[in-house]
Biopython code that builds the backbone (N, CA, C, O; Angstrom):
import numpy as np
from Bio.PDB.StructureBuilder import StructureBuilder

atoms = [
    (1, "UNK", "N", (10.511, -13.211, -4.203)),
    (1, "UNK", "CA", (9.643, -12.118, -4.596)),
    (1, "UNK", "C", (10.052, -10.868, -3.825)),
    (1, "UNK", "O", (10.625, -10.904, -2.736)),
    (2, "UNK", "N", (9.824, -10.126, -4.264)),
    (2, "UNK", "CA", (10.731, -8.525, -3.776)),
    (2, "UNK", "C", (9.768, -7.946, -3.085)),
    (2, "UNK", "O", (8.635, -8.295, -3.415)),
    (3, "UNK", "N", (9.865, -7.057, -2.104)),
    (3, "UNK", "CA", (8.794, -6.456, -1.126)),
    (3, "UNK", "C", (8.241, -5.268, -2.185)),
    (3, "UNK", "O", (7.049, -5.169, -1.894)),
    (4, "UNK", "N", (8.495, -4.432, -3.142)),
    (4, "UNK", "CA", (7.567, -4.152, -3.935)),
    (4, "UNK", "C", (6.840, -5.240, -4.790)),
    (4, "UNK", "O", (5.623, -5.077, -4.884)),
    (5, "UNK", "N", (7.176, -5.919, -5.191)),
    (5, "UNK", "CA", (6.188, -6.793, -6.616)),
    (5, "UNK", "C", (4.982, -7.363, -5.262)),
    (5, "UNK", "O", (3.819, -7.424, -5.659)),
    (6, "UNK", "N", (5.188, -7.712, -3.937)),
    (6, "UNK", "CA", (4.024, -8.158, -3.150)),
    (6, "UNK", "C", (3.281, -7.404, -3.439)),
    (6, "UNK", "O", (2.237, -7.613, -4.057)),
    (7, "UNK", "N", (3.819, -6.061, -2.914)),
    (7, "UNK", "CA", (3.209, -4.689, -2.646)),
    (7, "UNK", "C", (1.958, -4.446, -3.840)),
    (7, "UNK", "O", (0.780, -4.445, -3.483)),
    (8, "UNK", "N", (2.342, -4.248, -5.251)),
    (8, "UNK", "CA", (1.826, -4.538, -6.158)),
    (8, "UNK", "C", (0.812, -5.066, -6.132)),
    (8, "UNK", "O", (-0.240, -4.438, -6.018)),
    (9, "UNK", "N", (0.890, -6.636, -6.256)),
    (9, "UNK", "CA", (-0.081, -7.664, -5.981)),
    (9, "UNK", "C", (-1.123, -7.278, -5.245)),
    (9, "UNK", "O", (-2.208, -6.976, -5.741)),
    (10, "UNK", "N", (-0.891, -7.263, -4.124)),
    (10, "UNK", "CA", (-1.590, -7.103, -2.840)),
    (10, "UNK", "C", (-2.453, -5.723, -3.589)),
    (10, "UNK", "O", (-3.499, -5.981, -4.184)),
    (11, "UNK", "N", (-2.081, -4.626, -3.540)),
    (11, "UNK", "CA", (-2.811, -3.839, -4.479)),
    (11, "UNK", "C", (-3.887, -3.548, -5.254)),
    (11, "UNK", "O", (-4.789, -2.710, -5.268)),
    (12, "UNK", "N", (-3.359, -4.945, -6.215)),
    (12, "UNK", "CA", (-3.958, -5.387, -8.086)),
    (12, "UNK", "C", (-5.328, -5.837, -7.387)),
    (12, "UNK", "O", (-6.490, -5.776, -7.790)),
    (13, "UNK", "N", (-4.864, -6.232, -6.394)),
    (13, "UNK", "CA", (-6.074, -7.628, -5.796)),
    (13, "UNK", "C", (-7.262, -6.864, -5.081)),
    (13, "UNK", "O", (-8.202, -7.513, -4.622)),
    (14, "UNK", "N", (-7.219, -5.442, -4.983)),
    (14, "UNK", "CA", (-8.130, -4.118, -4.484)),
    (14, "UNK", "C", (-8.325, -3.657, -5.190)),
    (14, "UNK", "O", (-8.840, -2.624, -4.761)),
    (15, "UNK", "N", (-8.296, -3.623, -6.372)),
    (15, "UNK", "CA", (-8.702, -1.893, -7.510)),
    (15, "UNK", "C", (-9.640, -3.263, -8.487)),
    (15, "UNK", "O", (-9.235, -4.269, -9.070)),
    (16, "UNK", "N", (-10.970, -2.695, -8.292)),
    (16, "UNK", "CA", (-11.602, -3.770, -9.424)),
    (16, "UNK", "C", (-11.514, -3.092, -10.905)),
    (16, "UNK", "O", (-11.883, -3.771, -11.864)),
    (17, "UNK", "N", (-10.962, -1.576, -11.138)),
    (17, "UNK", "CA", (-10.834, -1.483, -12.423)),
    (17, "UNK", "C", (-9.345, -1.637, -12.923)),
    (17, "UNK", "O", (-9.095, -1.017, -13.956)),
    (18, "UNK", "N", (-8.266, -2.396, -12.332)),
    (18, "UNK", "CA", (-7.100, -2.531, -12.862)),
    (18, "UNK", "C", (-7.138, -3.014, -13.754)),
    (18, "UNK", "O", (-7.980, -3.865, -14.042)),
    (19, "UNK", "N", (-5.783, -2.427, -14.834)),
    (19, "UNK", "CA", (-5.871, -3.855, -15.892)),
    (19, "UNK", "C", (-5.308, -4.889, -15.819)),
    (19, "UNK", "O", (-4.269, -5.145, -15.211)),
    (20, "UNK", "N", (-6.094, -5.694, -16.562)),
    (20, "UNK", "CA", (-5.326, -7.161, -16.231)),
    (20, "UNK", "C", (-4.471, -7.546, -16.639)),
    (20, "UNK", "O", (-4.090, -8.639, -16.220)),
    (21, "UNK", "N", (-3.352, -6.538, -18.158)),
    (21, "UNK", "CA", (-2.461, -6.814, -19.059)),
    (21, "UNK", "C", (-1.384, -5.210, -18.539)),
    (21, "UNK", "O", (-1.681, -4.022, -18.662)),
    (22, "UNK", "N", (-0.336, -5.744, -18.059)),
    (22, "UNK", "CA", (0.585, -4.319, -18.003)),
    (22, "UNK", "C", (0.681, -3.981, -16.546)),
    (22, "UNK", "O", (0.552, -4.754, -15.597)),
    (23, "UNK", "N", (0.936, -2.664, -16.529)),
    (23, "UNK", "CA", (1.925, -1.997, -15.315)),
    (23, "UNK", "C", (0.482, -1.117, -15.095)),
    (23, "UNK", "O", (-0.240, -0.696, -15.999)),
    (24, "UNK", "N", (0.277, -0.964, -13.646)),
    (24, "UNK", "CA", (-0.011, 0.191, -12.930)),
    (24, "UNK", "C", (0.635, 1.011, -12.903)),
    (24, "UNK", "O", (1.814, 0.824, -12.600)),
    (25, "UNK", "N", (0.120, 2.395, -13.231)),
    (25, "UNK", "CA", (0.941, 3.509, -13.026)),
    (25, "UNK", "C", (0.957, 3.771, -11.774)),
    (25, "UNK", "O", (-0.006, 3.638, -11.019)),
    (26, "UNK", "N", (2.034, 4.153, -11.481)),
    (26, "UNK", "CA", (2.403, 4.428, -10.714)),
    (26, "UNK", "C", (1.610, 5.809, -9.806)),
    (26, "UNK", "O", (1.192, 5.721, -8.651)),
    (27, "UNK", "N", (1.552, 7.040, -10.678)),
    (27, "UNK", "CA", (1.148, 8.264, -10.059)),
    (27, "UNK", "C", (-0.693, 8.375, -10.564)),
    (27, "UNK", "O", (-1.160, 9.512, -10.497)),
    (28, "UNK", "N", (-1.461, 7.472, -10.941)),
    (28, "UNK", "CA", (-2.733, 7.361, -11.234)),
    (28, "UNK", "C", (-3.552, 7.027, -10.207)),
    (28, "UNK", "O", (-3.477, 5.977, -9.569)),
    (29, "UNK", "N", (-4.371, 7.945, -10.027)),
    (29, "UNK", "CA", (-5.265, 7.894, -8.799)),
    (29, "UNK", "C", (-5.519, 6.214, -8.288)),
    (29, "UNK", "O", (-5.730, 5.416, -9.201)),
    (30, "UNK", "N", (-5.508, 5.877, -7.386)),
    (30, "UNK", "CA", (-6.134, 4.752, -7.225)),
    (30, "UNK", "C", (-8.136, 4.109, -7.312)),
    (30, "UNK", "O", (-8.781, 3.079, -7.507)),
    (31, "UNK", "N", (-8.392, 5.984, -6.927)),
    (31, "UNK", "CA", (-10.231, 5.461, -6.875)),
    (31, "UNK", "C", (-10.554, 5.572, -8.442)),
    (31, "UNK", "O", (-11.713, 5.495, -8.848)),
    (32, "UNK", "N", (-9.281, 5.785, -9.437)),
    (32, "UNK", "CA", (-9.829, 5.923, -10.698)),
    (32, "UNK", "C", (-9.072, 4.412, -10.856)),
    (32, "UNK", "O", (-8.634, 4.254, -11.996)),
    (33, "UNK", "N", (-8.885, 3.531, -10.149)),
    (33, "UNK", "CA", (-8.562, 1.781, -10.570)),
    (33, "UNK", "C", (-9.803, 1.387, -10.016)),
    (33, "UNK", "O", (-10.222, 0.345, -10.519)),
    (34, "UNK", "N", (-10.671, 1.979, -8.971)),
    (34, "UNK", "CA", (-11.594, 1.295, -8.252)),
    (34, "UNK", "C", (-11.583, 1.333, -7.176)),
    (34, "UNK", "O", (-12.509, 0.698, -6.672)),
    (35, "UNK", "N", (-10.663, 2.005, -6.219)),
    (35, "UNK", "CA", (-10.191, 1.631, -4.927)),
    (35, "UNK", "C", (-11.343, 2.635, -4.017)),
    (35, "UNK", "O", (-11.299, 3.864, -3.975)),
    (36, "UNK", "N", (-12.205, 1.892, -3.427)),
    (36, "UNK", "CA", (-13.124, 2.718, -2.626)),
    (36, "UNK", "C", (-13.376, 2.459, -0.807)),
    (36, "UNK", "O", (-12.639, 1.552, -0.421)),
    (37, "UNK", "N", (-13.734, 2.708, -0.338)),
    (37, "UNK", "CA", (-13.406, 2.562, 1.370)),
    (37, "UNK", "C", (-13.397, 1.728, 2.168)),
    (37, "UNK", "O", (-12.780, 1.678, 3.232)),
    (38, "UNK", "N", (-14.575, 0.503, 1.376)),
    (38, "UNK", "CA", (-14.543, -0.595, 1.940)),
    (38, "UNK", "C", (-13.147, -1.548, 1.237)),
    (38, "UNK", "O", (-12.724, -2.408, 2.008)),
    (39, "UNK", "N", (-12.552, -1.471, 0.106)),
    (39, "UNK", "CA", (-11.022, -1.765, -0.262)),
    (39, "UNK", "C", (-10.416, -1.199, 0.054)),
    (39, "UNK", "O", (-9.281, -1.635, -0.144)),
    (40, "UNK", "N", (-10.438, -0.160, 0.601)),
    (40, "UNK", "CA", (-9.149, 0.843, 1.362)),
    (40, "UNK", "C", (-8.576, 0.220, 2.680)),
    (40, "UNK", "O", (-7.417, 0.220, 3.095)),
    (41, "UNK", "N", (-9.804, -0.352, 3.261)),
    (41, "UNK", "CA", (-9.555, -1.243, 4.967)),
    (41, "UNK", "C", (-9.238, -2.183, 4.700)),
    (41, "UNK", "O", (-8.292, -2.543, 5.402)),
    (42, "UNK", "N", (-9.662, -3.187, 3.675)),
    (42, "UNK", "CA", (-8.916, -4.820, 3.243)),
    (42, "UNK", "C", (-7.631, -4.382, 2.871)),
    (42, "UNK", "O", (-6.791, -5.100, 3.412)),
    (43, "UNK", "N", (-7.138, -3.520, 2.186)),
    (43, "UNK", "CA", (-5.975, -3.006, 1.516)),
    (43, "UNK", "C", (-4.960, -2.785, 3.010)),
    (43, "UNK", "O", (-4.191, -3.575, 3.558)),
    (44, "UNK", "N", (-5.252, -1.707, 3.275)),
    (44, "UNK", "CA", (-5.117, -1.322, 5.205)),
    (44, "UNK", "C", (-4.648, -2.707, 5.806)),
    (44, "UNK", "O", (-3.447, -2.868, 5.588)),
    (45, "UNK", "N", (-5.256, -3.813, 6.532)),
    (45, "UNK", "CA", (-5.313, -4.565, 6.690)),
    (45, "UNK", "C", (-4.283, -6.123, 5.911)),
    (45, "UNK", "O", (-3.532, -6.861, 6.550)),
    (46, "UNK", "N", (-4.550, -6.196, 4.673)),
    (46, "UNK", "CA", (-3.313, -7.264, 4.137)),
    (46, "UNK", "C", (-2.309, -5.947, 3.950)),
    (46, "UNK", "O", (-1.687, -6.385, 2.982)),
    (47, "UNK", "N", (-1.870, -4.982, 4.134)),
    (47, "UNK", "CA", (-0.492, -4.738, 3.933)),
    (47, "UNK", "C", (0.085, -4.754, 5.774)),
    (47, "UNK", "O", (1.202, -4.968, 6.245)),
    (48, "UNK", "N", (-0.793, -4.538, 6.216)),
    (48, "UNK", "CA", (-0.188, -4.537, 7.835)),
    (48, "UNK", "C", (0.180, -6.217, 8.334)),
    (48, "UNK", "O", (1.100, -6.629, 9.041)),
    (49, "UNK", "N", (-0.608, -6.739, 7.854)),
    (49, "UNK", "CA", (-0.483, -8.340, 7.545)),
    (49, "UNK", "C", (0.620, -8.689, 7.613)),
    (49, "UNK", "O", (1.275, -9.273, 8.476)),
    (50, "UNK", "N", (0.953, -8.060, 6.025)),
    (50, "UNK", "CA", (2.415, -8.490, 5.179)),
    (50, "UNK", "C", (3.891, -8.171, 5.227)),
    (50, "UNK", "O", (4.887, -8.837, 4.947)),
    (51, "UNK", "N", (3.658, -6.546, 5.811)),
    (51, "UNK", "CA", (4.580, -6.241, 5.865)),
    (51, "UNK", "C", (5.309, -6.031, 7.276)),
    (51, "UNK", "O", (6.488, -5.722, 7.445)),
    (52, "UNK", "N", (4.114, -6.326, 8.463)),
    (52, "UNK", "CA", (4.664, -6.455, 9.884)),
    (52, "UNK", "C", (4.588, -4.845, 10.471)),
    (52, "UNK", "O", (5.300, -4.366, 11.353)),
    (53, "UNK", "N", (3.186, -3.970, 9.484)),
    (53, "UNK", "CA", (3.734, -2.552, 10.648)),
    (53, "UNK", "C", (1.819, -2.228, 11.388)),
    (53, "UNK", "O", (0.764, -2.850, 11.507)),
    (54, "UNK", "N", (2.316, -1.035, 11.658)),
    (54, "UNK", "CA", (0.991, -0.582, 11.581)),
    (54, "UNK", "C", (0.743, 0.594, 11.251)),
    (54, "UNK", "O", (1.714, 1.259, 11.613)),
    (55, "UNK", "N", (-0.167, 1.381, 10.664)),
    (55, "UNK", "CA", (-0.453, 2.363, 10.327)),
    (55, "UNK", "C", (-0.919, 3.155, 11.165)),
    (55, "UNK", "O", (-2.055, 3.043, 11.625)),
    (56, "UNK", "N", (-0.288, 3.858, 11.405)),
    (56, "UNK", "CA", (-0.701, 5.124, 12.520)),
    (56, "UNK", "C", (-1.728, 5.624, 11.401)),
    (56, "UNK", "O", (-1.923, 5.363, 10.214)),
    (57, "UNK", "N", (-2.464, 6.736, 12.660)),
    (57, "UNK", "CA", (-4.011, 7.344, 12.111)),
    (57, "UNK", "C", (-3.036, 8.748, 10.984)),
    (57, "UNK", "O", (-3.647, 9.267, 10.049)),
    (58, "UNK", "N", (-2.091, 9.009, 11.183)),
    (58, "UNK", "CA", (-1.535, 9.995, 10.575)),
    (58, "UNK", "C", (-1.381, 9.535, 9.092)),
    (58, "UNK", "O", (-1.222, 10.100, 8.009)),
    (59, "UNK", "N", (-1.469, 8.595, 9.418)),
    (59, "UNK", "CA", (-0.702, 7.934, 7.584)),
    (59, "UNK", "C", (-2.786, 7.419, 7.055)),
    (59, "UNK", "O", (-3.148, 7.357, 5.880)),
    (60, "UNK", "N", (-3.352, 7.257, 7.777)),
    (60, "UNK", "CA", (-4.655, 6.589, 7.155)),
    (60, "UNK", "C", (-5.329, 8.395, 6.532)),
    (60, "UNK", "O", (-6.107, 9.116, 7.156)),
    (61, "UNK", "N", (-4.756, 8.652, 5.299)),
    (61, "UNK", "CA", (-5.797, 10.065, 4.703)),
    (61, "UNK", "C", (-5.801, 9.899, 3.102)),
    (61, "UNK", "O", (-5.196, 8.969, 2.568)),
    (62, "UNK", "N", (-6.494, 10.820, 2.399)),
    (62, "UNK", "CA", (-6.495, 10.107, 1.161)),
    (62, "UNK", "C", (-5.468, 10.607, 0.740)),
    (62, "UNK", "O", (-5.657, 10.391, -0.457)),
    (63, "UNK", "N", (-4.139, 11.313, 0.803)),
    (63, "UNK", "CA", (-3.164, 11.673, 0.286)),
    (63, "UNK", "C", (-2.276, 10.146, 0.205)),
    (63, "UNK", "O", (-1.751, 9.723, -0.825)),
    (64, "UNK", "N", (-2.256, 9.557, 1.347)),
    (64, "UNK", "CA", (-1.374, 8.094, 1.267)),
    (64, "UNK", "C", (-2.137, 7.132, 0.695)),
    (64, "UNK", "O", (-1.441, 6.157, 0.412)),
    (65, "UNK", "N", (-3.007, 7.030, 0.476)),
    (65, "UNK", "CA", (-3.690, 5.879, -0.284)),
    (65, "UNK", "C", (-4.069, 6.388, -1.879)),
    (65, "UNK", "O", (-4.699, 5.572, -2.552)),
    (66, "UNK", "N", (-3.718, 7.685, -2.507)),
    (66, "UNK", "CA", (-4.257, 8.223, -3.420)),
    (66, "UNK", "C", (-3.540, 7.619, -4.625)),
    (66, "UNK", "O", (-4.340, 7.189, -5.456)),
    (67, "UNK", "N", (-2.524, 7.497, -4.883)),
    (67, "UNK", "CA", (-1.819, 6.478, -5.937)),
    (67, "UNK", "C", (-0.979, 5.522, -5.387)),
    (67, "UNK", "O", (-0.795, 5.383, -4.178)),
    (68, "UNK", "N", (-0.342, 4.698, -6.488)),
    (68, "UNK", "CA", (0.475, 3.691, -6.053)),
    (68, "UNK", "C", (1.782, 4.213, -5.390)),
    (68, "UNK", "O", (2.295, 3.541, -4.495)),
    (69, "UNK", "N", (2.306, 5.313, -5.770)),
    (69, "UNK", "CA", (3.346, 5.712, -5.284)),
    (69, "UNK", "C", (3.406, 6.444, -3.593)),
    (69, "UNK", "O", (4.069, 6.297, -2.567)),
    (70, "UNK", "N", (2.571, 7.065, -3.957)),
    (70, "UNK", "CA", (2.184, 7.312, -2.228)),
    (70, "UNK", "C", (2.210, 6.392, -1.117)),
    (70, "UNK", "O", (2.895, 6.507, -0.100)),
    (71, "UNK", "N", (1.279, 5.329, -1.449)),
    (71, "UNK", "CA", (0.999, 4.510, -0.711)),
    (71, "UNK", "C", (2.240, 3.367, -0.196)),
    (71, "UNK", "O", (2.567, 3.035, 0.943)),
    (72, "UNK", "N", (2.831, 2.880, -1.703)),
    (72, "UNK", "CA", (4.536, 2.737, -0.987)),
    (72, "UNK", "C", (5.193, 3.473, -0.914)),
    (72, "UNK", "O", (6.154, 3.208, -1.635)),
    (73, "UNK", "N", (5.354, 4.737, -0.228)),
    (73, "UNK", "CA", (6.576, 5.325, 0.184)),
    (73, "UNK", "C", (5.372, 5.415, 1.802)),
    (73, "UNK", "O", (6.290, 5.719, 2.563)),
    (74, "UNK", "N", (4.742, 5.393, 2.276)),
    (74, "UNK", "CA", (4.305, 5.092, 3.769)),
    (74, "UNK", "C", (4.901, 3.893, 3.906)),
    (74, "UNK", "O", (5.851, 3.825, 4.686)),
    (75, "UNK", "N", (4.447, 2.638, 3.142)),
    (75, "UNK", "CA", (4.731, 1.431, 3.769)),
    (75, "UNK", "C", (5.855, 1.357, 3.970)),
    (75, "UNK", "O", (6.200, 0.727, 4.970)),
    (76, "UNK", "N", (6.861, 1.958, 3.122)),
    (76, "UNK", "CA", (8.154, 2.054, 2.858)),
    (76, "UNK", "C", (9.060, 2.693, 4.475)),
    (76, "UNK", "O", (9.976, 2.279, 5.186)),
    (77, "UNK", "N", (8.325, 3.655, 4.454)),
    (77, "UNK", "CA", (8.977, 4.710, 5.382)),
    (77, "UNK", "C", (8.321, 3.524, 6.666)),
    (77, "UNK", "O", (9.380, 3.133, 7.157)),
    (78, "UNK", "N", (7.634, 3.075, 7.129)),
    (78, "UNK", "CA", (7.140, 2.820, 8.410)),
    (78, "UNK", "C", (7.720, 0.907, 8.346)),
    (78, "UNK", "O", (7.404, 0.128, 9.246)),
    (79, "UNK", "N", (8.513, 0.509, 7.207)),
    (79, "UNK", "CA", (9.089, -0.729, 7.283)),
    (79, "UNK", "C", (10.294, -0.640, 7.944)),
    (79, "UNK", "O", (10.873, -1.271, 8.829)),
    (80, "UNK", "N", (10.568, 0.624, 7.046)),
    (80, "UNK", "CA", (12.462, 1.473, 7.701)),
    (80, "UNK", "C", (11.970, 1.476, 9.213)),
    (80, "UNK", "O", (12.281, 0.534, 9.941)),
    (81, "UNK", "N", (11.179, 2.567, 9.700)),
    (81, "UNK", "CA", (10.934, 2.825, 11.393)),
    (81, "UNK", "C", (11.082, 1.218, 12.132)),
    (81, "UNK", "O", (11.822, 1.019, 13.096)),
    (82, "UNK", "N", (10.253, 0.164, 11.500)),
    (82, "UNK", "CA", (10.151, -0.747, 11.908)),
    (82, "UNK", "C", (11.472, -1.726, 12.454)),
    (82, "UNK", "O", (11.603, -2.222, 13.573)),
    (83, "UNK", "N", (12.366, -1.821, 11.311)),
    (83, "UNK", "CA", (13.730, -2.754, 11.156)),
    (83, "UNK", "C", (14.318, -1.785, 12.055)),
    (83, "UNK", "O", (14.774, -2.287, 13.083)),
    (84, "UNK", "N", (14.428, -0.553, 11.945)),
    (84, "UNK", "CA", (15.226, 0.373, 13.129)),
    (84, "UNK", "C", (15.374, 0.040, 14.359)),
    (84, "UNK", "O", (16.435, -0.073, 14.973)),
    (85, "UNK", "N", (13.979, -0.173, 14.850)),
    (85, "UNK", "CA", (13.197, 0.182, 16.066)),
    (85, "UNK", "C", (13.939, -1.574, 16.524)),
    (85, "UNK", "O", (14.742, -1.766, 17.437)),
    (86, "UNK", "N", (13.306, -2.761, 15.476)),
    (86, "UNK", "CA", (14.038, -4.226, 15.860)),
    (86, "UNK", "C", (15.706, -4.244, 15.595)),
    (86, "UNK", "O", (16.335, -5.293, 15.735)),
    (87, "UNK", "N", (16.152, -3.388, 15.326)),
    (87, "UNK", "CA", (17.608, -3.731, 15.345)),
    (87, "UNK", "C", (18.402, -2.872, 16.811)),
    (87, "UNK", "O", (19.409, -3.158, 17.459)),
    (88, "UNK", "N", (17.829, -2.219, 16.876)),
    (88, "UNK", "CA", (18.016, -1.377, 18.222)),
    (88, "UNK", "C", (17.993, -2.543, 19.254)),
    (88, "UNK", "O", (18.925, -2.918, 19.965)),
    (89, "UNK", "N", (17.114, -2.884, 19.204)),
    (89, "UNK", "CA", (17.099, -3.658, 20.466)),
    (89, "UNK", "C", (17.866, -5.232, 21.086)),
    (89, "UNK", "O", (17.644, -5.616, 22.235)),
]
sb = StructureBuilder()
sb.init_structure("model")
sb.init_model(0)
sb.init_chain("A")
sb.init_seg("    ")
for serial, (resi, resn, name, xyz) in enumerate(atoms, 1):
    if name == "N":
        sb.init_residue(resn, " ", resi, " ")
    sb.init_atom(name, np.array(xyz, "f"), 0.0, 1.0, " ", f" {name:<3s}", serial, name[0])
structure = sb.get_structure()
């Protein structure tokens, strides 16, 4: 399974208005899937889980959590910092 299609998932499994047939768009608000504050911290939470980072307070605003695309290009960018930071050493 590819570190986006988790990503996805993990996602689908927070927005109670997703659909259940097809693709998330990509650039569509997320609080217009359902995604509201108390799913924003479970969301928060299984991606730090999953993907091994943490979210600095800089990245927790509604600009990075506002669509799907936003939200992986943080996880994205702070997976890169991550493998960097462990290959360095």
């Amino acid at each position: 399974m590819t570190p986006e299609l988790t990503f996805t998932q993990l996602v689908r499994r927070r927005l109670k208005y997703a659909p259940t047939n097809g693709e998330l768009e990509t650039d569509s608000a997320l609080k217009d899937y359902g995604l509201d504050s108390a799913a924003t911290i479970d969301l928060l939470l299984d991606l730090e889980d999953t993907y091994g980072i943490t979210m600095p307070d800089e990245y927790l605003s509604e600009e990075t959590f506002a669509t799907l695309s936003s939200l992986w290009q943080a996880v994205s960018q702070l997976r890169q910092a991550s493998e960097s930071i462990g290959a360095a050493r």
